[in-house]
C-alpha positions in Angstrom: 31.5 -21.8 -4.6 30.1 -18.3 -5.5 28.4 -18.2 -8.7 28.8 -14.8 -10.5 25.9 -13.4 -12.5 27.7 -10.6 -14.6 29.5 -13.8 -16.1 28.4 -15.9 -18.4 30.8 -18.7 -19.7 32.2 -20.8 -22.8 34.0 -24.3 -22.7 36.6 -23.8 -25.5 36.4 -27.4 -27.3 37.3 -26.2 -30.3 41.1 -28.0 -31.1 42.1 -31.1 -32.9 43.7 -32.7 -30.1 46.7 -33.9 -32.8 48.9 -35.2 -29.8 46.2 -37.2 -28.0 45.6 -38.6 -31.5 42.4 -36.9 -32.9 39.2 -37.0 -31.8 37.4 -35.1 -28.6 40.0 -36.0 -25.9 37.3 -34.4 -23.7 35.6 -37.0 -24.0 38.1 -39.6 -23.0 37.5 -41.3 -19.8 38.6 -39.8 -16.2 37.8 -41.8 -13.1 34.6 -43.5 -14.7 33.6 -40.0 -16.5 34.3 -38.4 -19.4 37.0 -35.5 -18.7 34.2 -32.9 -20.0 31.7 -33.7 -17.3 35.0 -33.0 -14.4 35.1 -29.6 -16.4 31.7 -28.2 -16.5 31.1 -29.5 -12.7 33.8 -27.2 -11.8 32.9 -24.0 -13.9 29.3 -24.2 -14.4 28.3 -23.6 -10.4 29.9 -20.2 -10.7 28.5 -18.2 -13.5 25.1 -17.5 -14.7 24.8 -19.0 -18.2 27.5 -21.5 -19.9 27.8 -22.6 -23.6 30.4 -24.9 -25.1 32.5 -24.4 -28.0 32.8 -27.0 -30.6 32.8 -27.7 -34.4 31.4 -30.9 -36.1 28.0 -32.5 -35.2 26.9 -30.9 -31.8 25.2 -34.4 -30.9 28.0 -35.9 -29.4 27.8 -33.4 -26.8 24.1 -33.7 -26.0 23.6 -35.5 -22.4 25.2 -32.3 -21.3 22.4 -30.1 -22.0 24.9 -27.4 -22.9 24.0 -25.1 -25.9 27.1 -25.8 -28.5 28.2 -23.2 -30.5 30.6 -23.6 -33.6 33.5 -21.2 -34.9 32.3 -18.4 -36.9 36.1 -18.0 -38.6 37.2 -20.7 -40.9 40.0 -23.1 -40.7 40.4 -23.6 -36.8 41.4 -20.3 -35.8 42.5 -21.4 -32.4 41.0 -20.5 -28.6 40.1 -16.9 -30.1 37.5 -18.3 -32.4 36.0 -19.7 -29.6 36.1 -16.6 -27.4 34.5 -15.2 -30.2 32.3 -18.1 -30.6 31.2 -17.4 -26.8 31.1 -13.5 -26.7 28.4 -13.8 -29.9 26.6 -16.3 -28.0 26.5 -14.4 -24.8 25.2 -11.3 -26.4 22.1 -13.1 -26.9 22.2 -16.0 -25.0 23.2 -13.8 -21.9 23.0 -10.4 -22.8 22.9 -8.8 -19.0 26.8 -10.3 -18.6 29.4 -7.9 -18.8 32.0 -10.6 -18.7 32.9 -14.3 -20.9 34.3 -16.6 -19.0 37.1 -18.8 -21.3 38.0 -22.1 -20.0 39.6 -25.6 -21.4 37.9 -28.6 -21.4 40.9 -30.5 -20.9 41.9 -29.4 -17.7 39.7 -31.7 -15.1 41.1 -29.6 -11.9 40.4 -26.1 -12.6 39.5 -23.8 -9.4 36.1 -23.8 -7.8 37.0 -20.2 -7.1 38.0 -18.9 -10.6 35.5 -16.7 -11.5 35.5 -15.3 -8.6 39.2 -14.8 -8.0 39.4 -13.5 -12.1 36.6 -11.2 -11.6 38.2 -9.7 -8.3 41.0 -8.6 -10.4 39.0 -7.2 -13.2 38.9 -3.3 -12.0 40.4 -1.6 -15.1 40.9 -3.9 -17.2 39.6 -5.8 -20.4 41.1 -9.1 -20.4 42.0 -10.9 -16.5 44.1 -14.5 -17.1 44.8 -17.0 -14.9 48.4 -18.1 -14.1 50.2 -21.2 -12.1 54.0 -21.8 -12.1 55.3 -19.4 -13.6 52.9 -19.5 -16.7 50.2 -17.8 -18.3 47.0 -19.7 -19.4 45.1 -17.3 -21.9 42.3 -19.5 -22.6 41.5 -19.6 -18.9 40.0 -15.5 -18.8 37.9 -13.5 -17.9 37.1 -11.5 -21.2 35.1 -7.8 -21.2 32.1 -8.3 -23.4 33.0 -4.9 -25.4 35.5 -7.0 -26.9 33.2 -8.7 -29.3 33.5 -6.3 -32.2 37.5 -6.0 -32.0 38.1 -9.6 -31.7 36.1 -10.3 -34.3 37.9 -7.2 -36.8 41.4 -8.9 -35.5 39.9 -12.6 -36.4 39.4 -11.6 -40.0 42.1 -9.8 -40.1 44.3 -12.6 -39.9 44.9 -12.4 -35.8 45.1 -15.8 -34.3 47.6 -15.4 -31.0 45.8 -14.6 -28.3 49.0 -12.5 -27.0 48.8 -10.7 -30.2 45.5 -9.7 -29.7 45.5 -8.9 -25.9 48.4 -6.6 -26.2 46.1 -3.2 -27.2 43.7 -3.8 -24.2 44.8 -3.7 -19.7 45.2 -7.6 -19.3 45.4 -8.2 -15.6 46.9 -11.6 -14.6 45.9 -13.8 -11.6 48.2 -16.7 -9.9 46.8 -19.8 -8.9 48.7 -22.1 -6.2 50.3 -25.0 -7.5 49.7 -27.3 -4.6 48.3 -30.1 -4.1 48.1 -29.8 -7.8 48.2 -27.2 -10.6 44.4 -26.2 -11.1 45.2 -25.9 -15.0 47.0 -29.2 -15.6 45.5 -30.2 -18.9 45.6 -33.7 -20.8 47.6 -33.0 -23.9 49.3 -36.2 -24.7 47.9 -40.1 -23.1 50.3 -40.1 -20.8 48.8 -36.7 -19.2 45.8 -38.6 -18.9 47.5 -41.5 -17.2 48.8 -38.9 -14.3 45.2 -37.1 -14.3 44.3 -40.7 -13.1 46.5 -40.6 -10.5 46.0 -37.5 -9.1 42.2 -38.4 -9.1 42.8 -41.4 -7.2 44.8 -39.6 -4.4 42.1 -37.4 -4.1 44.1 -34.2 -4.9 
């Protein structure tokens, strides 16, 4: 596992996880673990400096030593708040990184190579996702720190896709393998968490 030092990276727990019925499903239980601690075991060995995006009281997060870092747009704005959220955070916090790093924290599998594999597409662009199966996963992205001050123009401007914001910048997109499992399965509903289970207990 490379770690990248022009990154720096944000853990987008921002969402109200309606469909796994409230709460911080992050912090729901994955072989013995909460699904957070999977997360940042896979992302934070490749970049320099890592922050994680939540709203509420930042002490439930605290045995993970991460600094927290709220939305700065009301109302739950979606995974572009917390892009936002990261790229203001990284300006200080990390100011020598040319790139943010967005990641879920519900997906327990993600590479051990994505920074690296994002970053080696980044040449010429602003914005480098991650794919698998046919499908784009925006809030797994490589984001160009000089998008700070647009995103946060298009944020109060009423912008909240992140398609509707990438589309005036190069976006570059990167596929991911599917096999033995897709890297950006994520635990939406209890029954994904059932089959995260699974997949951890076969060792995939």
């Amino acid at each position: 596992m490379t770690r990248e030092p022009q990154v720096a990276g944000v853990l987008l727990a921002g969402g109200l996880s309606r469909r796994m019925g409230g709460g911080d499903k992050n912090l729901r239980m994955l072989g013995g673990r909460p699904v957070l601690a999977h997360v940042i075991e896979r992302v934070r060995p490749q970049i320099a400096a890592l922050a994680l995006n939540a709203n509420g009281d930042p002490a439930r997060f605290a045995e993970y030593g991460l600094p927290v870092v709220p939305d700065s747009i009301e109302g739950f704005a979606g995974p572009l708040a917390g892009v936002l959220a990261g790229l203001d955070w990284a300006a200080k916090g990390a100011p020598d990184c040319g790139w943010l790093l967005s990641a879920p924290t519900d997906a327990p599998f993600l590479p051990k190579d994505l920074v690296w594999r994002l970053l080696n597409a980044s040449a010429a662009a602003d914005v480098v996702v991650a794919a698998s199966g046919g499908r784009a996963h925006p809030v797994a992205a490589l984001w160009a720190a000089s998008l700070r001050d647009p995103l946060h123009a298009a944020l109060e401007g009423g912008v909240r896709k992140v398609e509707d914001f990438t589309r005036d910048y190069r976006v570059r997109t990167v596929a991911f393998p599917t096999e033995p499992v897709d890297p950006f399965f994520n635990l939406n509903r209890p029954e994904d968490l059932e089959e995260a289970e699974r997949l951890l207990a076969s060792g995939r």
